[in-house]
C-alpha positions, 0 to 999 in steps of 0.5 A: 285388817291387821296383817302382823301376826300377835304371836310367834307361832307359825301354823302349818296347813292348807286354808280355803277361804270363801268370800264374794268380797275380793279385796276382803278375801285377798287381804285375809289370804295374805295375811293367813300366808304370812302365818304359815298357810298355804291358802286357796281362794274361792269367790262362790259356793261353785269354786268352793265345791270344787276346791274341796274336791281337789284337795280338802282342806285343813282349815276354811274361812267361809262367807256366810253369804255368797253370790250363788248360795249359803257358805252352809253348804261349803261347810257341810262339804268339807265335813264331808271330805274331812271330818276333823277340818277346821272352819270359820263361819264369816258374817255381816248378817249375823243372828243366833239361828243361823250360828246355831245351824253353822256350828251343828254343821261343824264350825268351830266359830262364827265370826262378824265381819270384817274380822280380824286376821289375829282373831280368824287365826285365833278362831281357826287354832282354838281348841274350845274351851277357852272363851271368847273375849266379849266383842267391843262393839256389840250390836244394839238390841235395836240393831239385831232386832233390825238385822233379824227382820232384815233377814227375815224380809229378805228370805220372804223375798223383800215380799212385806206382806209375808214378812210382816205374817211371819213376823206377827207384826202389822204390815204398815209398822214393817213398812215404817221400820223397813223404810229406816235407815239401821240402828247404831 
């Protein structure tokens, strides 16, 4: 993760940043501190909600999975608390529905992880309408095709039988593909 800052401008604010992933979550806070936040850390939807409660913050950097439930639920609470927050979605299972559901809630970005420090910083100050720069390693039809089925086994709770219902696809070729390793 880059920690020197791309521009000379220093932003002034407070920044909750909700990750699982400590030594990511620690990173990215000092290097948010370095361009002028003031951050607070949470490693779960628990201490997220209650960090909110005790002041709402300006701008969030959100996991989109977390040990104890989705970063969704953080999202939609600082809405809730401050309408005009500026937040990030993080995420190492990206798929289009859920960006679509983050950004509904009020996310103003959606971001893979592991992110940048500049490009979180350049999410969280965009003002829209300038787009992003396409990513330089896109995922593989064949690795978002995965992640999708991935996620979707996951949310049948790993039961294959359901998944492959779900999917319309037959149960042994789910198997065969869930017993692969992910496409590049």
């Amino acid at each position: 993760m880059s920690e020197q800052s791309g521009t000379d401008s220093v932003v002034e604010g407070n920044l909750l940043i909700v990750d699982d992933d400590r030594p990511f979550q620690q990173r990215l806070a000092r290097a948010m501190e370095k361009r002028g936040f003031t951050t607070v850390t949470a490693d779960s939807v628990r201490e997220a909600l209650e960090a909110i409660q005790a002041e709402a913050p300006d701008y969030a950097v959100v996991d989109m999975r977390l040990e104890d439930g989705s970063g969704l639920d953080v999202v939609e609470a600082i809405r809730t608390r401050k309408p005009d927050a500026r937040v990030v979605i993080l995420t190492g299972y990206g798929n289009i529905a859920t960006a679509v559901t983050a950004v509904k809630l009020g996310a103003v970005d959606y971001l893979a992880k592991p992110a940048d420090a500049d490009d979180v910083l350049a999410a969280l100050l965009s003002e829209g309408e300038e787009k992003a720069p396409p990513p330089e390693n896109p995922m593989s039809a064949d690795r978002v095709r995965w992640e999708h089925i991935q996620r979707v086994y996951e949310l049948c709770d790993r039961n294959v039988s359901e998944t492959a219902r779900r999917l319309n696809m037959h149960r042994r070729t789910l198997q065969r593909i869930l017993a692969k390793r992910a496409p590049r």
